[in-house]
MARGUZA-456422 format. One line per 4 residues: number of its first residue (from 1); their letters; for each residue x, z, y of N, C-alpha, C. Coordinates in pm, 1 decimal. Layout:
<atoms>
NUM> A> X,Z,Y,X,Z,Y,X,Z,Y ~ ...
</atoms>
This chain:
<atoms>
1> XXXX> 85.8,0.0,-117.0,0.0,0.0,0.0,90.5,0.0,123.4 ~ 36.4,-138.0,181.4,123.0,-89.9,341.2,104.6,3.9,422.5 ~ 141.5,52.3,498.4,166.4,170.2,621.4,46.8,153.1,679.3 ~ 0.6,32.6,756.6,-145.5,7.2,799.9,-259.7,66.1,718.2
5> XXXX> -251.6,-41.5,605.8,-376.1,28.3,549.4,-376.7,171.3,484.5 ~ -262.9,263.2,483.2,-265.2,368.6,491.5,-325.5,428.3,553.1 ~ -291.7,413.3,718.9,-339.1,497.6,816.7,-472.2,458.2,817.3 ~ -506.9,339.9,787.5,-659.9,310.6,822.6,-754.2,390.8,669.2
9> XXXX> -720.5,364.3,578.5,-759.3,418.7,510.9,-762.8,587.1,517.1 ~ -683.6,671.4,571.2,-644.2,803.4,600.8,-723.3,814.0,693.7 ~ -729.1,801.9,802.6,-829.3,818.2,908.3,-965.7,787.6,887.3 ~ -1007.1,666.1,791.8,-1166.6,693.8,746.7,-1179.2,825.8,661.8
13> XXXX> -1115.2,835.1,531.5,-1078.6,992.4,494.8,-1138.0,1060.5,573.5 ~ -1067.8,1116.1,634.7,-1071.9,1227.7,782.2,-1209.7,1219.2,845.9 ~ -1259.7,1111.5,924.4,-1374.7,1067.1,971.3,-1490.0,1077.3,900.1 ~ -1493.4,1097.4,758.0,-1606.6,1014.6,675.1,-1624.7,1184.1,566.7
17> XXXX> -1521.6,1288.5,580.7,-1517.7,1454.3,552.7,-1568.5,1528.2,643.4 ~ -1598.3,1489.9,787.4,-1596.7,1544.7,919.3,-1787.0,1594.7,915.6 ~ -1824.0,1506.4,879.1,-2031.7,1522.1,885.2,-2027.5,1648.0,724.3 ~ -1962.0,1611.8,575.7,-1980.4,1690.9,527.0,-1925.5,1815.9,557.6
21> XXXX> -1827.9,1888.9,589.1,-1778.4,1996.3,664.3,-1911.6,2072.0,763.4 ~ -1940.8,1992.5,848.9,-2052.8,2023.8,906.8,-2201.7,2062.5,859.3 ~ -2219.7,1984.0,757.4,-2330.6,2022.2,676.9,-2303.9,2162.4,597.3 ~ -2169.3,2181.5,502.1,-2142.4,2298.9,486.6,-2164.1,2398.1,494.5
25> XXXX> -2089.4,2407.7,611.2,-2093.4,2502.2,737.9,-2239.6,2547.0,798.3 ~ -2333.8,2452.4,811.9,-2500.9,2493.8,880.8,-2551.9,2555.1,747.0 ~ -2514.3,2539.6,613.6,-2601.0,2591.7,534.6,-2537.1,2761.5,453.4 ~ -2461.0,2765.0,516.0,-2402.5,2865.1,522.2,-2528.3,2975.7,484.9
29> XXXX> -2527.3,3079.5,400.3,-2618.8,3204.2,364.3,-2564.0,3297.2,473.6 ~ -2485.4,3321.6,562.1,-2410.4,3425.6,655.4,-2484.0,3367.4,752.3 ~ -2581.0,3477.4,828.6,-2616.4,3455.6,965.5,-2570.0,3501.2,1053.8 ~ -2436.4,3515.4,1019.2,-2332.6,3537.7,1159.0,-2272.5,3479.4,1195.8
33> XXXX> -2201.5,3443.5,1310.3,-2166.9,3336.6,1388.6,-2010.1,3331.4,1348.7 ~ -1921.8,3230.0,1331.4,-1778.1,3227.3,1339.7,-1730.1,3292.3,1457.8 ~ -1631.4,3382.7,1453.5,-1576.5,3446.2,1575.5,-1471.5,3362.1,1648.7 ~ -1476.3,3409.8,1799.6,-1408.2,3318.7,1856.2,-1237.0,3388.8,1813.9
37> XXXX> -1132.4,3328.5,1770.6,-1008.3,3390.9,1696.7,-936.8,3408.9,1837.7 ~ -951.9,3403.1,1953.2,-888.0,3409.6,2070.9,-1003.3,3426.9,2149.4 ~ -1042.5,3580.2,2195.6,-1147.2,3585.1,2301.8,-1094.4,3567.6,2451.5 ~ -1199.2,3515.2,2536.3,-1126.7,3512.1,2668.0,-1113.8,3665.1,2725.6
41> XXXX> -1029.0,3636.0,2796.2,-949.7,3741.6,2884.6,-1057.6,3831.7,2983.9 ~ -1131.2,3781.9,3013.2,-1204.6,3817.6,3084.0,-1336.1,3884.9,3032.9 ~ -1379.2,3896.4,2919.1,-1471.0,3915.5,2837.5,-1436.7,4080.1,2752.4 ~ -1537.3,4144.8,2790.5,-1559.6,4334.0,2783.7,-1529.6,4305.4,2611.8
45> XXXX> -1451.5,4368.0,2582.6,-1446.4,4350.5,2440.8,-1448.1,4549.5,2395.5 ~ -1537.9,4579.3,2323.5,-1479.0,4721.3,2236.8,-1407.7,4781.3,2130.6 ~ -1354.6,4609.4,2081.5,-1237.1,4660.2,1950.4,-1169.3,4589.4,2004.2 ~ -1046.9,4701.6,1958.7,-947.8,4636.3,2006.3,-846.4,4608.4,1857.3
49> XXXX> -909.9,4587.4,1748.5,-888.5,4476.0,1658.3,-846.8,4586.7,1527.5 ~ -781.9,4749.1,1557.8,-785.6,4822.5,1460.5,-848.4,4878.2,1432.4 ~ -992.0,4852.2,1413.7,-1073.5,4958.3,1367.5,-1131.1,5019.8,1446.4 ~ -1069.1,5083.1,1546.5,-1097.2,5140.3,1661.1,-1171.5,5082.1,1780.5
53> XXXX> -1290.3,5128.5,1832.9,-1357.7,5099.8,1924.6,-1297.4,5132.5,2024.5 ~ -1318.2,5049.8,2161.2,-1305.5,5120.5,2317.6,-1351.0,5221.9,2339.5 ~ -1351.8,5274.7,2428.0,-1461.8,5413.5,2489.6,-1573.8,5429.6,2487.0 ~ -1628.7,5286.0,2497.9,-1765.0,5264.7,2531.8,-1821.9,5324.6,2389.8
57> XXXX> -1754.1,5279.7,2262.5,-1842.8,5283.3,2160.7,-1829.1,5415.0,2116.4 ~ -1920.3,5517.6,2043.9,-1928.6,5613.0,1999.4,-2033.9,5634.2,1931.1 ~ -1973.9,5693.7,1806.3,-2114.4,5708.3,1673.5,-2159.3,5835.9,1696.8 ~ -2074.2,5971.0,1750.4,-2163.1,6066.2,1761.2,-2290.7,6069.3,1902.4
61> XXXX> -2251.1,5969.9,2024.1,-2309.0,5952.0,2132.1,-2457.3,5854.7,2103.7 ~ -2412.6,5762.2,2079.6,-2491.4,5616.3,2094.0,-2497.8,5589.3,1928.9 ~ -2434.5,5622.4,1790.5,-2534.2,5603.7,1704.6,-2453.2,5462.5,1679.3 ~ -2484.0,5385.0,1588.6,-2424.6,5285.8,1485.9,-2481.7,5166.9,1468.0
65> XXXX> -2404.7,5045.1,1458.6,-2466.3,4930.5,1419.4,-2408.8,4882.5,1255.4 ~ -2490.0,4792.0,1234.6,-2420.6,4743.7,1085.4,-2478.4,4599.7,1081.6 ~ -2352.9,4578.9,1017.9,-2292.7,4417.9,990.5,-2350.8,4383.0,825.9 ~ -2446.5,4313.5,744.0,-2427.4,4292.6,601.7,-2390.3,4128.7,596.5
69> XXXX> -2287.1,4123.0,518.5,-2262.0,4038.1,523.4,-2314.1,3894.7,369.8 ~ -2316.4,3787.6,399.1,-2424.4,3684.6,334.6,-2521.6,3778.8,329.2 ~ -2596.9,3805.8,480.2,-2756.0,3874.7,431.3,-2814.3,3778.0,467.6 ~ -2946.3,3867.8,335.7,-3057.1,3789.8,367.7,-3175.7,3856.5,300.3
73> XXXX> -3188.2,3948.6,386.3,-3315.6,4044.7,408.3,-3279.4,4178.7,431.4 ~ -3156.7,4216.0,371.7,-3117.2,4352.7,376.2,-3136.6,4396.1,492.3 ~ -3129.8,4530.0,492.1,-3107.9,4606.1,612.8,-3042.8,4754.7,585.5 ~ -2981.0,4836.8,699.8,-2952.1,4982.3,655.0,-2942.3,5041.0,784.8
77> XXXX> -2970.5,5141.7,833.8,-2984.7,5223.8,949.9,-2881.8,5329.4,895.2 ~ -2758.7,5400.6,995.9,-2693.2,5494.5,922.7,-2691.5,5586.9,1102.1 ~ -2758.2,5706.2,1040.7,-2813.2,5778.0,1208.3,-2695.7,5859.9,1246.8 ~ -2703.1,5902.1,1339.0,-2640.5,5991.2,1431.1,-2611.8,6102.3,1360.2
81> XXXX> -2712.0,6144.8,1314.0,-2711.2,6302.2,1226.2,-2648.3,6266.3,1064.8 ~ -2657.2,6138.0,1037.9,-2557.8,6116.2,919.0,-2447.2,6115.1,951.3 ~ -2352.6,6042.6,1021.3,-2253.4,6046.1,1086.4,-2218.1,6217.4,1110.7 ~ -2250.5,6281.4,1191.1,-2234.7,6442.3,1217.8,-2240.3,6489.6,1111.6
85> XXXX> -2325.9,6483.4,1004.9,-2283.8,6561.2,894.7,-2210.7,6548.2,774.1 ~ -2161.9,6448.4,780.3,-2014.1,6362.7,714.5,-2073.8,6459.7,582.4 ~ -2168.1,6406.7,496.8,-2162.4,6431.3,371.5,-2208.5,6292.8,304.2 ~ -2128.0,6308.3,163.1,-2150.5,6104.7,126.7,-2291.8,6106.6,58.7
89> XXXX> -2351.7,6004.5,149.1,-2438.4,5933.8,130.8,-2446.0,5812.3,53.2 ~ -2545.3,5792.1,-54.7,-2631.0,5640.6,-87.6,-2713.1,5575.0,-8.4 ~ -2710.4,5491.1,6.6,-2841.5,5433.2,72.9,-2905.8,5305.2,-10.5 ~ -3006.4,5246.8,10.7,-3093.6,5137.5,-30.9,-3056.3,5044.7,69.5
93> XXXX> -3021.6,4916.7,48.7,-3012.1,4846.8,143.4,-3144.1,4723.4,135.8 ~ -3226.2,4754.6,37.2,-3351.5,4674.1,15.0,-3361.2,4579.6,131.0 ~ -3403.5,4632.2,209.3,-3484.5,4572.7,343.1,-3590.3,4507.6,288.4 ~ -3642.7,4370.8,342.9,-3748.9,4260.3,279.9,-3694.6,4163.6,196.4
97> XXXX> -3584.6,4239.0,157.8,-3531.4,4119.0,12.2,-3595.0,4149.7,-83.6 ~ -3600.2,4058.0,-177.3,-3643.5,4092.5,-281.5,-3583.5,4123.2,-406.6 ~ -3488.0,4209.1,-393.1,-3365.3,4279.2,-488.3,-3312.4,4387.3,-402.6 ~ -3279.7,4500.4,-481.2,-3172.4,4600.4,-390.0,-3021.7,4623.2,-415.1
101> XXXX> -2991.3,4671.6,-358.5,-2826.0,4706.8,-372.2,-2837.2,4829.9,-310.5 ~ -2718.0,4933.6,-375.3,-2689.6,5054.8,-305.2,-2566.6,5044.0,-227.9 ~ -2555.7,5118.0,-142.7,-2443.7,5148.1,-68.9,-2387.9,5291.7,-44.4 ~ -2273.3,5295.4,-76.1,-2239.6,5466.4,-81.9,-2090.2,5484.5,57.9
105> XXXX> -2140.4,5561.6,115.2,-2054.5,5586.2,277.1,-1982.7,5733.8,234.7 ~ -1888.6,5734.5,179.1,-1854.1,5883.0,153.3,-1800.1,5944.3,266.8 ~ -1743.8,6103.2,229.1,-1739.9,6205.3,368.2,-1645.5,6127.3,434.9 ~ -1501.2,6103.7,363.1,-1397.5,6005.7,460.7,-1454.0,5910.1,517.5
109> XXXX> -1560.1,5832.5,517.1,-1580.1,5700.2,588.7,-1685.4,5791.2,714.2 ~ -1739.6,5859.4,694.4,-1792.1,5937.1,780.1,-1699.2,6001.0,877.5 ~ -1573.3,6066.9,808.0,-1506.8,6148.0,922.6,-1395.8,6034.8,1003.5 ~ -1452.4,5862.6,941.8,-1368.3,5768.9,1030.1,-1480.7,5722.5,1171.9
113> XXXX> -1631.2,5736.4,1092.2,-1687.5,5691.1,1214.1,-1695.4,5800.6,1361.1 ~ -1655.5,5919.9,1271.7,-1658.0,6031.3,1374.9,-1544.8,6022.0,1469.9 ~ -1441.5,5924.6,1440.3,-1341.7,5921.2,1508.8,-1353.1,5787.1,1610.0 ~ -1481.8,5723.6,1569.8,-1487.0,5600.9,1609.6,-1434.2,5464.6,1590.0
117> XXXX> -1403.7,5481.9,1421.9,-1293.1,5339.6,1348.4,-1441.2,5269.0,1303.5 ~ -1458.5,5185.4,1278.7,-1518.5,5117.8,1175.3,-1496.8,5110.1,1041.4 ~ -1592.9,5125.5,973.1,-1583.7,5183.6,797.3,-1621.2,4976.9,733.1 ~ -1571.5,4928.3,612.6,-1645.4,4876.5,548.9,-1632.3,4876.4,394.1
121> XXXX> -1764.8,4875.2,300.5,-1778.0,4914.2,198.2,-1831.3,4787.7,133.3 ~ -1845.6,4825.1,30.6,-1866.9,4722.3,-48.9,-1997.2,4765.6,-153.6 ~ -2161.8,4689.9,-141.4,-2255.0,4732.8,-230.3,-2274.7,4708.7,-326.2 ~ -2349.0,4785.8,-446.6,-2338.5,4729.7,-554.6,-2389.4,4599.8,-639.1
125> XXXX> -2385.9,4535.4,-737.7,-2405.3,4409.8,-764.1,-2591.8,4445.1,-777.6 ~ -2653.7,4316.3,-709.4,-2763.9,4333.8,-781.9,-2834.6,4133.5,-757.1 ~ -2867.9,4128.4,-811.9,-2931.4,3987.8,-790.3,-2835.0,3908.5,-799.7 ~ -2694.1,3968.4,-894.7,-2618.4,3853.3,-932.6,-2522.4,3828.3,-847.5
129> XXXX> -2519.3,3954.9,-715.2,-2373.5,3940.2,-616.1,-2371.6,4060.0,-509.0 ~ -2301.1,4080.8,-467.4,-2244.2,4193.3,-393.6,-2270.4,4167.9,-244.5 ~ -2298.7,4297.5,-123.6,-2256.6,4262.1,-5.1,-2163.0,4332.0,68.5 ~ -2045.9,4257.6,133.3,-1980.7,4353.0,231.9,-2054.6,4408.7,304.4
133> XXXX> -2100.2,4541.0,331.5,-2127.0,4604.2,451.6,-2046.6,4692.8,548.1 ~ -2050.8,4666.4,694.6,-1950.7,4725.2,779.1,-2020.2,4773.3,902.5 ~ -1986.7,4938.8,887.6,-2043.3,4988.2,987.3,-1966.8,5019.4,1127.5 ~ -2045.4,5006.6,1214.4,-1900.4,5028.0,1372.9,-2053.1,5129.8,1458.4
137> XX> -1953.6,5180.4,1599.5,-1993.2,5259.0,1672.6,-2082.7,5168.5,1785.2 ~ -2184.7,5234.9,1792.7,-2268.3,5133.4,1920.3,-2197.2,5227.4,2057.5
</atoms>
């Protein structure tokens, strides 16, 4: 093969992978967005990438958000007064799925949110697969 029809052939390649990539990608089961890997400078950020929240965030103040990751229905609320009483918890992560998984936050992941790190765990198999779940400080 000559050099030409190399490149021409290589570049349809490239061109003609570009729509499936994209399709991929939209059907994605994760309804979370790709992160930007370089945030702008100018933009309030509260992690500052170890775990650790800014000031702003605090689990004994303002209470907790959670991340499940490939969800799709789950849900889990982990309160203020769980957090404060750093004893390990199960939870149901049911939500309106129609399968459950447990999730277990023991006292150490508790006495990290008390410090304001972000915890993430891992739930148990049910419906044939697992979810990362990751809790941080609102």
């Amino acid at each position: 093969m000559k050099r030409k029809e190399f490149i021409k052939r290589s570049a349809f390649a490239v061109a003609a992978g570009l729509p499936i990539v994209t399709i991929i990608q939209s059907c994605s089961s994760d309804n979370s967005e790709i992160p930007d890997p370089e945030p702008d400078e100018d933009e309030d950020s509260n992690n500052d990438g170890g775990g650790n929240q800014g000031s702003s965030a605090n689990c004994l103040d303002n209470g907790t958000t959670v991340d499940i990751g490939s969800n799709h229905g789950h849900s889990l609320t982990v309160s203020k007064s769980d957090v404060e009483s750093a004893n390990t918890k199960t939870y149901s992560i049911q939500g309106n799925s129609g399968h459950s998984h447990n999730v277990t936050i023991t006292a150490a992941n508790f006495e990290a949110l008390q410090q304001n790190q972000s915890i993430t765990v891992t739930s148990n198999s049910g419906g044939g697969h697992s979810h990362s779940v990751s809790v941080s400080c609102a």
